[in-house]
VMD Tcl script that builds the backbone (N, CA, C; Angstrom):
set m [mol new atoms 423]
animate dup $m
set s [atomselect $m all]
$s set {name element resname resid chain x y z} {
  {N N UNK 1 A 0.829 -1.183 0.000}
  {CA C UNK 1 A 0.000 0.000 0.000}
  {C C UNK 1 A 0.874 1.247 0.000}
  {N N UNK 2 A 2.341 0.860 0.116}
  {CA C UNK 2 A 3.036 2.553 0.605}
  {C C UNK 2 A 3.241 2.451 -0.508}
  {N N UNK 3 A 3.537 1.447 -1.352}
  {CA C UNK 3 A 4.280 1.926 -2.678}
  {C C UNK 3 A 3.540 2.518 -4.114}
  {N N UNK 4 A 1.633 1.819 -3.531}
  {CA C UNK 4 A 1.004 2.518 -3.744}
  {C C UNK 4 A 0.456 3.727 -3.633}
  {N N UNK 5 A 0.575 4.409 -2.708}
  {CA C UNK 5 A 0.278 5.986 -2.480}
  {C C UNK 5 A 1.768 6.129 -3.120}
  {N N UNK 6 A 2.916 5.935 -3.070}
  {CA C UNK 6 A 4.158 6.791 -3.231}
  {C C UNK 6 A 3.974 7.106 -5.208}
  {N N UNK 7 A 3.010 6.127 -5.594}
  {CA C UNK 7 A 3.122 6.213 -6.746}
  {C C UNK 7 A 1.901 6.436 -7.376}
  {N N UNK 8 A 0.871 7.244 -6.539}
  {CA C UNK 8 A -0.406 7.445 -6.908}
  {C C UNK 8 A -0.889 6.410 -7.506}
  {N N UNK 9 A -1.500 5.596 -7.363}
  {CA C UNK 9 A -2.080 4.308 -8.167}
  {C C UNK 9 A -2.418 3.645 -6.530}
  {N N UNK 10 A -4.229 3.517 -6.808}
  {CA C UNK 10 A -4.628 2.268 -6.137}
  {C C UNK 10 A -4.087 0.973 -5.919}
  {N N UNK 11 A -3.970 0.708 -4.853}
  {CA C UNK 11 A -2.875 -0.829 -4.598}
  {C C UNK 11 A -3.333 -1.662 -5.323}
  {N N UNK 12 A -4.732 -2.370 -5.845}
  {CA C UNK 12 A -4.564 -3.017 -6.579}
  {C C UNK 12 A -4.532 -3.154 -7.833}
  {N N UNK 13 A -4.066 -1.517 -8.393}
  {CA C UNK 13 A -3.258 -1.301 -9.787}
  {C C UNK 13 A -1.942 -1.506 -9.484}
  {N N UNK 14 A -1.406 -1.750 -8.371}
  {CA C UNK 14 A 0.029 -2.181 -8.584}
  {C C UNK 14 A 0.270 -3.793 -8.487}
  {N N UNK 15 A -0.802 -4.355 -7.360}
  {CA C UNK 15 A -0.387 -5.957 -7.320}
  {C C UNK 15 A -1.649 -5.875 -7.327}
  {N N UNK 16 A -2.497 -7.129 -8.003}
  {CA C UNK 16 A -3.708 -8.148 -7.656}
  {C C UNK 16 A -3.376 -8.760 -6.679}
  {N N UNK 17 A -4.445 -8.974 -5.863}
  {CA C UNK 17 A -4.157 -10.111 -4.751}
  {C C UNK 17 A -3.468 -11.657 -5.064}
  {N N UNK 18 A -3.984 -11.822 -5.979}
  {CA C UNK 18 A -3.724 -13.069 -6.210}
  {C C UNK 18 A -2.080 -13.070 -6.981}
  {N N UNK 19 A -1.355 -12.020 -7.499}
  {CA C UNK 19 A -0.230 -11.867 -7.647}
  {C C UNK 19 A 0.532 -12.159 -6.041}
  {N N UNK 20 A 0.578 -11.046 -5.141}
  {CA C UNK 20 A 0.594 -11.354 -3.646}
  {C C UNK 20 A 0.767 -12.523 -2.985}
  {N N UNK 21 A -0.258 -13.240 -3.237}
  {CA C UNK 21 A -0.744 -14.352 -2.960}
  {C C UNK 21 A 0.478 -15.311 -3.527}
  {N N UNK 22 A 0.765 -15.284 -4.529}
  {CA C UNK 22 A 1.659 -16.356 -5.121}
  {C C UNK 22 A 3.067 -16.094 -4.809}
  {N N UNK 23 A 3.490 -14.877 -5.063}
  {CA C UNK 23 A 4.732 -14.549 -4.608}
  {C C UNK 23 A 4.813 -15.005 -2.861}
  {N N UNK 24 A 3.920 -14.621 -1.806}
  {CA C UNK 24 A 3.909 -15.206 -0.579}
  {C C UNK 24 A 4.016 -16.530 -0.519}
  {N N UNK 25 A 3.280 -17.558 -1.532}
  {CA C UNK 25 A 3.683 -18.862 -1.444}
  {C C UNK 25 A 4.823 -18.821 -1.904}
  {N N UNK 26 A 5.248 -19.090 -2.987}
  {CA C UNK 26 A 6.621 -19.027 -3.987}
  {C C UNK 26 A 7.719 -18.514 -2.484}
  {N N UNK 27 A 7.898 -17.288 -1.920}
  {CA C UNK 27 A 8.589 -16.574 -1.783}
  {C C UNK 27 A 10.040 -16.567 -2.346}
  {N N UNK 28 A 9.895 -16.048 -3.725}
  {CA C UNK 28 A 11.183 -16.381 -4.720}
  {C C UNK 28 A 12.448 -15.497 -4.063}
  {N N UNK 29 A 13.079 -16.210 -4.544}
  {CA C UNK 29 A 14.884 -15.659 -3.783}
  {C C UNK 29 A 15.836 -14.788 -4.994}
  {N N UNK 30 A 14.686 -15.397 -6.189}
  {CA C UNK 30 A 15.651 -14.658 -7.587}
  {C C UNK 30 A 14.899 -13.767 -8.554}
  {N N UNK 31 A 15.747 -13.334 -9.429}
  {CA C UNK 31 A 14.791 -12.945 -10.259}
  {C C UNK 31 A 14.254 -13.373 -11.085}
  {N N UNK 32 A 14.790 -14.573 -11.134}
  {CA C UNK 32 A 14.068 -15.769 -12.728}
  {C C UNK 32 A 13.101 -16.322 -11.690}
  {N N UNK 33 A 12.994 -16.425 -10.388}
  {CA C UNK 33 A 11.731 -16.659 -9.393}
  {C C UNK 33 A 10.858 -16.338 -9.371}
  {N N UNK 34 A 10.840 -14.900 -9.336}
  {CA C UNK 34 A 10.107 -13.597 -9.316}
  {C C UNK 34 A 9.478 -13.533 -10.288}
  {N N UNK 35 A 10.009 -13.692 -11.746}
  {CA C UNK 35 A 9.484 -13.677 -13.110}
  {C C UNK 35 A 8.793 -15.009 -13.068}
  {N N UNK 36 A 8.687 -16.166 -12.331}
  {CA C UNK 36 A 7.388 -16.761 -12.006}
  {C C UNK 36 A 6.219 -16.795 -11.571}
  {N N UNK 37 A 6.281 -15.799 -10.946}
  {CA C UNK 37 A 4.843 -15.476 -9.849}
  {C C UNK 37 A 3.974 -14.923 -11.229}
  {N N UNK 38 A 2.641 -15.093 -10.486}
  {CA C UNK 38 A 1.608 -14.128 -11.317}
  {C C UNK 38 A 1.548 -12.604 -11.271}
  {N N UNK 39 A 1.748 -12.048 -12.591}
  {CA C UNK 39 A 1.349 -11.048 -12.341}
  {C C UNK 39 A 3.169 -10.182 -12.674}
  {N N UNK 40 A 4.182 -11.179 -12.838}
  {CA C UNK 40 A 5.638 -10.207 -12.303}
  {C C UNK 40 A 5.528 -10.703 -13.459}
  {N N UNK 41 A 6.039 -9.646 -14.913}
  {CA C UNK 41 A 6.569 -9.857 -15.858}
  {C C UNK 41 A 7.747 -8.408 -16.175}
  {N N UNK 42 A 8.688 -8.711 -16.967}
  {CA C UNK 42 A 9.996 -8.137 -17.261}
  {C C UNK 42 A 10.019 -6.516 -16.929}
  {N N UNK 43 A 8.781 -5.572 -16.946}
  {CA C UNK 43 A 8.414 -4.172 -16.438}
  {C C UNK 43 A 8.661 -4.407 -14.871}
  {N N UNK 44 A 7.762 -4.891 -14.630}
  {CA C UNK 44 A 7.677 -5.280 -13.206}
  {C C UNK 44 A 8.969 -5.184 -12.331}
  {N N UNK 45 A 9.607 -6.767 -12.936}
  {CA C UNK 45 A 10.736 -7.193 -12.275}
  {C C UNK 45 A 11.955 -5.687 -12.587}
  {N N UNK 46 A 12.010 -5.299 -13.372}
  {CA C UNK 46 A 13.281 -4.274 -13.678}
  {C C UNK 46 A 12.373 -2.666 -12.376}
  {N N UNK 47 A 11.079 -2.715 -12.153}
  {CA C UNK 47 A 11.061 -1.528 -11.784}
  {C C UNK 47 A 10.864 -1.453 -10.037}
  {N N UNK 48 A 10.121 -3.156 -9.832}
  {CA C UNK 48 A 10.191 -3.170 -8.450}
  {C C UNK 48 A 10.758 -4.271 -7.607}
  {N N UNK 49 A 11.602 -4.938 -8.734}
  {CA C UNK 49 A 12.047 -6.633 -8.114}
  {C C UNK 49 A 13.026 -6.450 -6.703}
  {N N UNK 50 A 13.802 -5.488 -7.166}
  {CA C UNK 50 A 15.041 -5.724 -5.930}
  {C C UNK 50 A 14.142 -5.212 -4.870}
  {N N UNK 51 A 13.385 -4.134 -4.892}
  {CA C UNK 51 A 12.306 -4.220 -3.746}
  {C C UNK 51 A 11.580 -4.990 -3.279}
  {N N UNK 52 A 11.020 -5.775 -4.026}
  {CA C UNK 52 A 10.293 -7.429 -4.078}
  {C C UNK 52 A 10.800 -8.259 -2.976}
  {N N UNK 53 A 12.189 -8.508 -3.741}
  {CA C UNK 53 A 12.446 -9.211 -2.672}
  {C C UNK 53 A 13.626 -9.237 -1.729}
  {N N UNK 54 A 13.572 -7.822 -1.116}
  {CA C UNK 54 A 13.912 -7.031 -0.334}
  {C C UNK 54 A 12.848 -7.286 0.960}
  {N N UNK 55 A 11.993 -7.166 0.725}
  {CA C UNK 55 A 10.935 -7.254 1.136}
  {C C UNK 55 A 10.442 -8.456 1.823}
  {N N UNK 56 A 10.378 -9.308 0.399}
  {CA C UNK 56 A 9.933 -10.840 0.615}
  {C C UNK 56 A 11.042 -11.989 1.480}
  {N N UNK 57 A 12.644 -11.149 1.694}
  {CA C UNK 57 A 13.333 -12.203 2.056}
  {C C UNK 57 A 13.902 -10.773 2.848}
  {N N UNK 58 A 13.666 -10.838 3.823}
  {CA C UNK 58 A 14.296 -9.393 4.739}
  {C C UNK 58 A 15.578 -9.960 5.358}
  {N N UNK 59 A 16.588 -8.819 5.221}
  {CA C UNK 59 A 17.919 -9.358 6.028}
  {C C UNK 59 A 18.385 -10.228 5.366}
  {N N UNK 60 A 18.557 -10.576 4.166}
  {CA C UNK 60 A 19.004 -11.442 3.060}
  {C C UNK 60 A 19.930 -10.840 2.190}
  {N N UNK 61 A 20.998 -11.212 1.365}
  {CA C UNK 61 A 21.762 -10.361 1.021}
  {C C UNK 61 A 20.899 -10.583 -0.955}
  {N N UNK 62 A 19.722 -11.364 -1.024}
  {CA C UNK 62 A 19.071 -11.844 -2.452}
  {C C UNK 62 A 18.559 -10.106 -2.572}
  {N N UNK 63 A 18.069 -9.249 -2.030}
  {CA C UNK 63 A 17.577 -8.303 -2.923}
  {C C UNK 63 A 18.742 -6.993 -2.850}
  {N N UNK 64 A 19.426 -7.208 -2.672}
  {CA C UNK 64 A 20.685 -6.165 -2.716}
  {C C UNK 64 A 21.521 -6.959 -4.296}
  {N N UNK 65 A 21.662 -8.026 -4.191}
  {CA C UNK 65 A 22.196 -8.742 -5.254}
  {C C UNK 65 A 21.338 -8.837 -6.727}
  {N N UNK 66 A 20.140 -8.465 -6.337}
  {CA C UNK 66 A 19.337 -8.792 -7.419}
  {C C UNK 66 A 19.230 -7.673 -8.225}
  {N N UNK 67 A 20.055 -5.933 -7.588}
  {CA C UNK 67 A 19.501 -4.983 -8.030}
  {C C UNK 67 A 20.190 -5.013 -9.530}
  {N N UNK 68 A 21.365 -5.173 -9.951}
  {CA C UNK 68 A 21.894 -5.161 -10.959}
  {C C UNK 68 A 20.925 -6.175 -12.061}
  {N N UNK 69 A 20.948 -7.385 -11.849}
  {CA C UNK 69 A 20.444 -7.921 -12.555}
  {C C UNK 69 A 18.912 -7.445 -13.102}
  {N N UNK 70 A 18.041 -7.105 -12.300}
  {CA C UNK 70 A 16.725 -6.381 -12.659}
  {C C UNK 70 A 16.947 -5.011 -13.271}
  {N N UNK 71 A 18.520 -4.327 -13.204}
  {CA C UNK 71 A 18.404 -3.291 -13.955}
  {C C UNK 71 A 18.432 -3.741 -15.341}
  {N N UNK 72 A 19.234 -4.923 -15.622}
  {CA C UNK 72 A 20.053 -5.382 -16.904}
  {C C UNK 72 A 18.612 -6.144 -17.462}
  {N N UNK 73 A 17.183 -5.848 -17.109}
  {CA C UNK 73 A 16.292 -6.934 -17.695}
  {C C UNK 73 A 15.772 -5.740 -19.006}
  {N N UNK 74 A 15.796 -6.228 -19.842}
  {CA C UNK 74 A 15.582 -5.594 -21.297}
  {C C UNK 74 A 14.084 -4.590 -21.386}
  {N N UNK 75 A 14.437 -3.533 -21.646}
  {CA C UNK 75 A 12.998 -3.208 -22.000}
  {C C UNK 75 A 12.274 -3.580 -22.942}
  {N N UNK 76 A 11.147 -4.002 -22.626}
  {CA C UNK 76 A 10.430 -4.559 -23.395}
  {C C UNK 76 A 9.638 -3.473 -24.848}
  {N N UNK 77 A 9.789 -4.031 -26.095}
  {CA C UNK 77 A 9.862 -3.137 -27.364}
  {C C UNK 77 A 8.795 -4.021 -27.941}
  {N N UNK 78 A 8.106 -2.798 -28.421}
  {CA C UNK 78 A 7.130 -3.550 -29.409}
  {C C UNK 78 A 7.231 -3.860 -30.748}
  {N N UNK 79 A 7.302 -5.127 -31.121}
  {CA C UNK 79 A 7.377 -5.704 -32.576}
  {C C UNK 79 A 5.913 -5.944 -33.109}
  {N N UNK 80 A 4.702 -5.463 -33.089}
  {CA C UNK 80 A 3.724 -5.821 -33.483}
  {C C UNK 80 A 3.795 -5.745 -35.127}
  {N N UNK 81 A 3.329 -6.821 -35.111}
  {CA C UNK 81 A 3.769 -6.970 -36.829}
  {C C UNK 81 A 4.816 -7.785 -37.226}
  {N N UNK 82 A 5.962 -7.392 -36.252}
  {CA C UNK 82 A 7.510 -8.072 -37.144}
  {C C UNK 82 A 7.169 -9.974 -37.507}
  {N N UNK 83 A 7.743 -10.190 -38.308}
  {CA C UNK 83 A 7.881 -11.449 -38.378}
  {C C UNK 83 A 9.200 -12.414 -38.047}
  {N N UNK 84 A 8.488 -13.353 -37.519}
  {CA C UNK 84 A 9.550 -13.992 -36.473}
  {C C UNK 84 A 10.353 -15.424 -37.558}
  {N N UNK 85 A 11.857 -14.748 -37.120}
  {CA C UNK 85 A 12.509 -15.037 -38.221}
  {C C UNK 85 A 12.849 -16.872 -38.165}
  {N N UNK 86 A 13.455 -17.916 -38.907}
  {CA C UNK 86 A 12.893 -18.961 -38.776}
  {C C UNK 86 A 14.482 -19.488 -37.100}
  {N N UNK 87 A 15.575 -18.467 -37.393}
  {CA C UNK 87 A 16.126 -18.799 -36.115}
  {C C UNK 87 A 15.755 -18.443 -34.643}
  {N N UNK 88 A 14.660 -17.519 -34.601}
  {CA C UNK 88 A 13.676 -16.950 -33.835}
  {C C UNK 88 A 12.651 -18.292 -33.215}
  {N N UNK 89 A 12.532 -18.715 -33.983}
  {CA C UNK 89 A 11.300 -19.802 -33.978}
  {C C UNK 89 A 12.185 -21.488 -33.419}
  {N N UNK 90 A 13.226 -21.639 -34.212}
  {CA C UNK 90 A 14.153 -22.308 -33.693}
  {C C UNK 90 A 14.556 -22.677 -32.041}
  {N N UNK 91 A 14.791 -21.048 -31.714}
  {CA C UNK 91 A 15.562 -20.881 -30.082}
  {C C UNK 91 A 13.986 -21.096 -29.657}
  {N N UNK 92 A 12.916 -20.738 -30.030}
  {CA C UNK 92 A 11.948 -20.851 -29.425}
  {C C UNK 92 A 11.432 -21.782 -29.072}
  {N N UNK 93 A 11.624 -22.816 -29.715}
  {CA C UNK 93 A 11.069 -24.610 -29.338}
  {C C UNK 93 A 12.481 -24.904 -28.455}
  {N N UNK 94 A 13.779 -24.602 -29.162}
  {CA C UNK 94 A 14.563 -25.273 -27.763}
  {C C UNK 94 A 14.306 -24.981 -26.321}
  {N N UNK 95 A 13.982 -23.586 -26.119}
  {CA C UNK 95 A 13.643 -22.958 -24.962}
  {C C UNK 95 A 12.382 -23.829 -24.358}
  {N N UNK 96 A 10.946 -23.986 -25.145}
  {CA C UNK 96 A 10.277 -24.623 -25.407}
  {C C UNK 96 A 10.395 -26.029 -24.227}
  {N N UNK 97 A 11.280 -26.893 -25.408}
  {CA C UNK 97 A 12.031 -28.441 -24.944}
  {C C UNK 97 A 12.697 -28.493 -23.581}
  {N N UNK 98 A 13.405 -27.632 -23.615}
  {CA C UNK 98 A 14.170 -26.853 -22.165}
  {C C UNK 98 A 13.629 -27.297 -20.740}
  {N N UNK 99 A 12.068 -26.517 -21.151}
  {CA C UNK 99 A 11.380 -26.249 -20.033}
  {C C UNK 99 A 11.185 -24.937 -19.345}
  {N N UNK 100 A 11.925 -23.885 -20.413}
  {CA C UNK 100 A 12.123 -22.253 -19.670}
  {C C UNK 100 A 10.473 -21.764 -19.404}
  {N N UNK 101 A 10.646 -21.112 -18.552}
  {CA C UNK 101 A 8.812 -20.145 -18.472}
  {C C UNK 101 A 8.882 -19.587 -19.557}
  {N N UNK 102 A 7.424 -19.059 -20.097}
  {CA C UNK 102 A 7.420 -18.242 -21.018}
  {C C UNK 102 A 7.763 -17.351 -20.909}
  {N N UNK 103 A 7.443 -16.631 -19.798}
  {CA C UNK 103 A 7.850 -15.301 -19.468}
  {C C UNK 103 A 9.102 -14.990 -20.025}
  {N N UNK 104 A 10.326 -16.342 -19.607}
  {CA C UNK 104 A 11.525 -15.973 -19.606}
  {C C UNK 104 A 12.140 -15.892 -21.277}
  {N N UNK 105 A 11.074 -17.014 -22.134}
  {CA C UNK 105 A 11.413 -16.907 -23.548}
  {C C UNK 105 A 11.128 -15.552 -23.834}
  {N N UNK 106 A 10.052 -14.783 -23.147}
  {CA C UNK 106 A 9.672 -13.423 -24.101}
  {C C UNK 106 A 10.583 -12.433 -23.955}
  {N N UNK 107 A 11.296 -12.661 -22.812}
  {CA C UNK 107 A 12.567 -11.287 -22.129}
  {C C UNK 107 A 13.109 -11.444 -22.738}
  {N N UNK 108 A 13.988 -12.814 -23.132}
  {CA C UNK 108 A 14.875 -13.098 -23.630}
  {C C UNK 108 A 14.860 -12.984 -25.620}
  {N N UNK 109 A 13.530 -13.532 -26.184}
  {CA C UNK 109 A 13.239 -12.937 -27.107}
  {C C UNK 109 A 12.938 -11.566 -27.652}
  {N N UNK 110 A 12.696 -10.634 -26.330}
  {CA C UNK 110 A 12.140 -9.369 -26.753}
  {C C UNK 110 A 10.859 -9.382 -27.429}
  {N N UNK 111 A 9.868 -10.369 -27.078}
  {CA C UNK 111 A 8.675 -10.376 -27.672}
  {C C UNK 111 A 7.765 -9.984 -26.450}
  {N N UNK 112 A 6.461 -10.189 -26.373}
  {CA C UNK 112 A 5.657 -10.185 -25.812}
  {C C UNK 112 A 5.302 -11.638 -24.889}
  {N N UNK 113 A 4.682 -12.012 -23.596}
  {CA C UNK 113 A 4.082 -12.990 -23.480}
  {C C UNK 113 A 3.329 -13.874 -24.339}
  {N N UNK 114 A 2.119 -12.513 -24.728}
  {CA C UNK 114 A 1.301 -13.092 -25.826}
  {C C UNK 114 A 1.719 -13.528 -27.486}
  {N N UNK 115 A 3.069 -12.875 -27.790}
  {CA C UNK 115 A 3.287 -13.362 -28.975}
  {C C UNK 115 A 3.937 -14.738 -28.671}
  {N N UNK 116 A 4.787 -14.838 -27.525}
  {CA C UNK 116 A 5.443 -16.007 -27.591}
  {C C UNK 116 A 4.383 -17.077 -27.042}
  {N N UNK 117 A 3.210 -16.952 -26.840}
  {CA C UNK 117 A 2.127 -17.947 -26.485}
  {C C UNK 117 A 1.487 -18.359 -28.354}
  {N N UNK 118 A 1.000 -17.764 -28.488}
  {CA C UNK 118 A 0.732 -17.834 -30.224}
  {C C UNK 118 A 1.885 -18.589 -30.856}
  {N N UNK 119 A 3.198 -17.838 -31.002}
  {CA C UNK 119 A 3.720 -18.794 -31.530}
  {C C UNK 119 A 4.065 -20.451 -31.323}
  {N N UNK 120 A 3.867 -19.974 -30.110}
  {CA C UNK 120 A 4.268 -21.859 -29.721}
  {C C UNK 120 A 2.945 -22.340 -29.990}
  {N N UNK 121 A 1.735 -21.686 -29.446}
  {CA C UNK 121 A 0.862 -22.624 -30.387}
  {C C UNK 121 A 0.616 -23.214 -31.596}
  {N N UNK 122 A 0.983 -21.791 -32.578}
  {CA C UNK 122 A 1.269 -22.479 -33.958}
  {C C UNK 122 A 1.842 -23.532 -34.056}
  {N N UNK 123 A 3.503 -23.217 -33.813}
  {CA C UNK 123 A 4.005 -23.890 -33.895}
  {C C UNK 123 A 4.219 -25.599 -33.778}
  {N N UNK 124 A 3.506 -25.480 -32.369}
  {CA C UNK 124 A 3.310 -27.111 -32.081}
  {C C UNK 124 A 1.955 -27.525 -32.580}
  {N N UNK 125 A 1.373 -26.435 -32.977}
  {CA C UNK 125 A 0.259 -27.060 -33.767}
  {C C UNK 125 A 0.911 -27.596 -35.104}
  {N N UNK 126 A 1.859 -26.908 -35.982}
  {CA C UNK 126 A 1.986 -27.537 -37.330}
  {C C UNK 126 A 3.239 -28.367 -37.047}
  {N N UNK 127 A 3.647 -28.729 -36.263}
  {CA C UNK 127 A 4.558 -29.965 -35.377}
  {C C UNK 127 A 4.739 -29.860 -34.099}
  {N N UNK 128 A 4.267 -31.086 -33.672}
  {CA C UNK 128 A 4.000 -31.775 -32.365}
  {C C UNK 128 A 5.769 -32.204 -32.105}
  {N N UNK 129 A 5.843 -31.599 -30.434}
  {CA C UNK 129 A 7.409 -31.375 -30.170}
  {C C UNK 129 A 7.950 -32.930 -30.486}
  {N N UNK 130 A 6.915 -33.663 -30.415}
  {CA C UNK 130 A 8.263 -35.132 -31.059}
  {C C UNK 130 A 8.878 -35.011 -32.112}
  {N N UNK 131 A 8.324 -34.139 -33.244}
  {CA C UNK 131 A 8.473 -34.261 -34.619}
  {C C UNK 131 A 9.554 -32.828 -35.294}
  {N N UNK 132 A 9.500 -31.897 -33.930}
  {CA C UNK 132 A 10.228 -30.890 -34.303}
  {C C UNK 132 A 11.985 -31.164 -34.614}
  {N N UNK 133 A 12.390 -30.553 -35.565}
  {CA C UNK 133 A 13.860 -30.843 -35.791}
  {C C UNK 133 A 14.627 -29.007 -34.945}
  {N N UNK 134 A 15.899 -29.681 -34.247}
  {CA C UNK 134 A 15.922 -28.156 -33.413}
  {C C UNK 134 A 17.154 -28.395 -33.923}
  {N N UNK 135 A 18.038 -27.568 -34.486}
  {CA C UNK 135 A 19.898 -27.524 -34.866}
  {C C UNK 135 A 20.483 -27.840 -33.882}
  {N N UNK 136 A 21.492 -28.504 -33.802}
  {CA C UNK 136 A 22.770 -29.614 -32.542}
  {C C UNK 136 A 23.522 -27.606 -32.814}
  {N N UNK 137 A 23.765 -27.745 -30.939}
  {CA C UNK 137 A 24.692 -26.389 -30.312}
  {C C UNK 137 A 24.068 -25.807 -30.562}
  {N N UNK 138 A 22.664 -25.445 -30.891}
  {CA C UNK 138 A 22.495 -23.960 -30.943}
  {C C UNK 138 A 21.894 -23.514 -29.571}
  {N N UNK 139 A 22.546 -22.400 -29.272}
  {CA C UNK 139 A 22.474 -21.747 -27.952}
  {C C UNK 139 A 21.914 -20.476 -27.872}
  {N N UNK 140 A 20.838 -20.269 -27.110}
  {CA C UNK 140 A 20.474 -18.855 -26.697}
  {C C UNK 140 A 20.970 -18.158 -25.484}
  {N N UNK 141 A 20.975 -16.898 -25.675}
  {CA C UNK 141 A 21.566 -16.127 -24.405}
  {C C UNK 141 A 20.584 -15.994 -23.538}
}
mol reanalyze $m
mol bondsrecalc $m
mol representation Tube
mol addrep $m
């Protein structure tokens, strides 16, 4: 609620309960943690994470450590429209196969949640991950 008045916005324009709620279960220690909960996506984490979990893990040295890394989380850019190129689509099923959150494919792609939900639907709609061919070494950052 303070960080709500500090920032004019009704508290639950800053967290839903049920965001709250999950991060209190979760109580994540990181920021690829954090970018699990409901509700924390790549804005979020870069504008209030090291506070997060500052907060969430008090007297911990995790949200002093985390501040760099949540600065270094990409701003998120809009490609509406762009087309996603076929090595785009590639890192995207390995990530996919992996097991990464989406969340973390979209930071890392610079896409959206929602585009990287669509595409994987396509995608595994016009091949089912048994059938996908992914290139040997190829590595995403």
């Amino acid at each position: 609620m303070r960080k709500a008045a500090e920032i004019g916005r009704a508290p639950y324009m800053v967290f839903k309960d049920s965001a709250l709620d999950d991060m209190c279960e979760k109580r994540p220690r990181t920021v690829d943690a954090l970018l699990s909960c409901k509700g924390i996506g790549a804005e979020t984490a870069r504008k209030y994470g090291t506070e997060l979990l500052s907060i969430i893990n008090p007297g911990s040295a995790y949200g002093a450590a985390s501040a760099a890394v949540c600065a270094a989380i990409p701003e998120a850019k809009s490609r509406h429209g762009d087309f996603w190129s076929p090595l785009e689509e590639e890192v995207l099923i390995r990530m996919y196969m992996d097991g990464v959150p989406q969340k973390t494919m979209a930071i890392k792609l610079g896409r959206s949640n929602y585009a990287v939900q669509l595409k994987l639907e396509g995608l595994l709609q016009a091949q089912p991950p048994q059938h996908v061919a992914v290139g040997q070494g190829l590595m995403y950052a």
